[in-house]
Structures are given as C-alpha cells and as structure tokens.
N, C-alpha and C positions, 0 to 999 in steps of 0.2 A: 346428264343430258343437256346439252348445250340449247337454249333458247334463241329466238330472233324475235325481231321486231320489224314492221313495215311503216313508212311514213311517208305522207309526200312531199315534197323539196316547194315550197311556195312561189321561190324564186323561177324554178325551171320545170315543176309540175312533174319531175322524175321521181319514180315511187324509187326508196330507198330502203337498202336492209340493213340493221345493224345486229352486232350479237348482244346480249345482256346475259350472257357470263352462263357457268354450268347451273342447270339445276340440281336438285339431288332430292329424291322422298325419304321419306323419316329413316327409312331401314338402314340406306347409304350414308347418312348425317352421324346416326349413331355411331357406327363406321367410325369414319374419320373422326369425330370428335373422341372415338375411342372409348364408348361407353356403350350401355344394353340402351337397347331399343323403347323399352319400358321406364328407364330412367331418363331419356330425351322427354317422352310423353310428357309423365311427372314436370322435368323442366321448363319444358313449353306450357304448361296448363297453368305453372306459376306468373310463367312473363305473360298472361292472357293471350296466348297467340293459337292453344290450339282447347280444342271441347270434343263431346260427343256430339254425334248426330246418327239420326237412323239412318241404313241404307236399306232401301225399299227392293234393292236387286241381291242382295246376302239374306235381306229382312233380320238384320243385327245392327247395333251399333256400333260406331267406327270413329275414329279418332282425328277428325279434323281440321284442318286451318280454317279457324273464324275468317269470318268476311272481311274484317275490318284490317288482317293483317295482309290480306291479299292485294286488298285498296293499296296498301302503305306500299307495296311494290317486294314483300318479305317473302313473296312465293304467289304461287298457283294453287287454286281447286282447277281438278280435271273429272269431268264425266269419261272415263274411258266406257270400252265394248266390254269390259268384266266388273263395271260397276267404278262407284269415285275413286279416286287419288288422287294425293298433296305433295306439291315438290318445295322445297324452301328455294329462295333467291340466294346469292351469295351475299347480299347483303342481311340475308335472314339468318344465315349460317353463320356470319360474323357477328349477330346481333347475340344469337344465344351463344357462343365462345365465349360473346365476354361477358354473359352473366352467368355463365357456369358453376363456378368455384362457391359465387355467392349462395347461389341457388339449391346446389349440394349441398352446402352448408345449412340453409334453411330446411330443410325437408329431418326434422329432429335429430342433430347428431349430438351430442354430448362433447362436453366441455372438449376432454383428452382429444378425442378426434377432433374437432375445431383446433387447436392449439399445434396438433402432426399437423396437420395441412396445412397452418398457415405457417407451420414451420418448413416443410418440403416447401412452398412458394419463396420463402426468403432462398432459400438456397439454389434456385433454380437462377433466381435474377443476380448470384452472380457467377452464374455461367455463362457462358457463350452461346450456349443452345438448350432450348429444352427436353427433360426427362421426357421418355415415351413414359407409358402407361406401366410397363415389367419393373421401368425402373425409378418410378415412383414408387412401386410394391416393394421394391427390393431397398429403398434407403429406408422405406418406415420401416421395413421388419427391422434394418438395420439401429436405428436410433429410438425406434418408439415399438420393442418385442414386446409390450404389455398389450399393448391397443388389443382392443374387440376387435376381431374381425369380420364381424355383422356389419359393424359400424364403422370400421376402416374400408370395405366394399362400397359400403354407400356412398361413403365421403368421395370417394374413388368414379362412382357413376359406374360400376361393376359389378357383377356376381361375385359371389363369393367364393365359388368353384374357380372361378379365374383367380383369385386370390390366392389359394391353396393351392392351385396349380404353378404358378410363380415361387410362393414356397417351398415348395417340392421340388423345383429344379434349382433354386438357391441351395437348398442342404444338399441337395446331392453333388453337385457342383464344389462345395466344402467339403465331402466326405471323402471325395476322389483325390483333393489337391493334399488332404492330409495322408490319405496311403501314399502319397508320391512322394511327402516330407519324412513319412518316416519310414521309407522304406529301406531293406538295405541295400547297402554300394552295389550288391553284386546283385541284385534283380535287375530284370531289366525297367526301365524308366520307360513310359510315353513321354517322345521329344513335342513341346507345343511347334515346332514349325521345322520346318529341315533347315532353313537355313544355321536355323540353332546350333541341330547338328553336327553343320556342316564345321562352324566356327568352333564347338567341342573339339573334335577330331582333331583342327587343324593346330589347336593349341597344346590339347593335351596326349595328343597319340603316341 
C-alpha cells in the first residue's frame, strides 16, 4: 500500500503531495522477506520494534508496532473499522533485512546450523545474485545433509513442512534424472526442450 504525505510549500503556501514509498503489514513483510509470519514477530520483538497490546475491539492481544518505532518513521499504527493494524515503512523493511541473518541466528540455533548458514552466506556473496529461499534449502541439503531440520527451518525463518517439502521435490527431481540415465537406448527418453530434439534428429537421423 503505497503511503503519501501532505505539506505546505512556505515559499508559495501550495499544499504538496509526496509518496513515502509502499507500506506493507507484518503478513506481506514475511512475504517478501520470505519467511513465516511468526518468525518476523519473533524478529521484530528482538530488534524492539514490535510487543503485545490488548485489542479492546477482538478483546485479545495483538502484536504491535511500539510507539517509539513509529516516531522513527519505520511504519504505522492504524485504528482501522475491524480493529488496529501495523504497516512497516520501507525503511522498516530494510531495517529488519539487515538484521535478519543475525537475528535467526540469535533465537537458539546450534553451533552446526550457525556455521551452514554462514556458510550458504559466503557462497551467495560470490554470486551475482542471491539464493531464493528453495535454494538455500536445496545447497544445505546439498552440503550440510546432517543438519537438524528443526534447526535448519529456523535458521531459515521457515516451517519445517516448507523444508520437507523442498526436499521432497529435490529427491524426486533426482530420482527421475536417474531413470533417464539408466534407461535403455530403446525407451523412449523425455527430451528437456524440443529444440534438443530438434538438434538430435538433425545430427543423428
């Protein structure tokens, strides 16, 4: 949700609009930052930016942005008509990115899992772009198949069902390229692309 601002121009007394960038509530943050909802919270409550507070219109408590990060310009409290909601600023957004990794880290993980992750982090920095979230999962099965996976999710800011589910389409995805290697000559093959094919045919028809 994209925010504005109104101000007036001193020099020419014109009230002006500016944008201040998308907002986003906690649900859409974990989103993007590609983690559960419950581990932003967790995150947030580390960097002091979010707490409980009653909601007198649910009459439960509810997970909000302190005051004081709202001051700083890291987001909104909203009184909506179905009760409060918090959007982070994109400066809020950017604030907990980059303490993520650390903050994962702090929330008890164990030696091995610290040491996978900061070894996927060396490897990412000399790429050219970064690992999504699948393939993060898929280099630690690949290099660290010992890890807890309790404890490789967390490190992760993930379920563990997303975990397993990732490795469940790794093996299967391996078990398929192997009937394709060892299959014989005269089955037939799934070609990966037609143009494959096409360059087969043309070479060895």
């Amino acid at each position: 949700m994209e925010y504005k601002k109104k101000y007036t121009d001193l020099e020419t007394g014109e009230v002006v609009t500016i944008s201040i960038g998308d907002h986003l509530p906690f649900s859409e943050v974990a989103n993007k930052l590609q983690i559960s909802r419950s581990t932003l919270i967790k995150v947030m409550s580390e960097l002091g930016l979010c707490h409980k507070e009653y909601d007198p219109v649910a009459l439960a408590y509810r997970n909000r942005l302190v005051p004081e990060a709202a001051e700083k310009g890291l987001g909104f409290r909203i009184l909506g008509q179905h009760g409060p909601f918090d959007v982070l600023s994109p400066i809020g957004i950017e604030y907990v990115q980059e303490n993520l990794p650390e903050m994962l880290e702090k929330t008890s993980l164990d030696k091995a899992t610290r040491d996978a992750l900061a070894a996927v982090r060396d490897y990412e920095q000399k790429r050219r772009t970064s690992l999504n979230t699948e393939g993060k999962v898929r280099w630690l099965l690949d290099y660290f198949p010992d890890l807890e996976l309790t404890q490789f999710a967390a490190g992760l800011g993930i379920s563990r069902q997303v975990v397993h589910r990732y490795k469940k389409k790794k093996e299967d995805q391996l078990k398929r390229a192997l009937r394709r290697r060892t299959a014989p000559l005269n089955e037939f093959l799934d070609w990966p692309c037609d143009h494959a094919q096409d360059w087969a045919e043309r070479n060895f028809a």
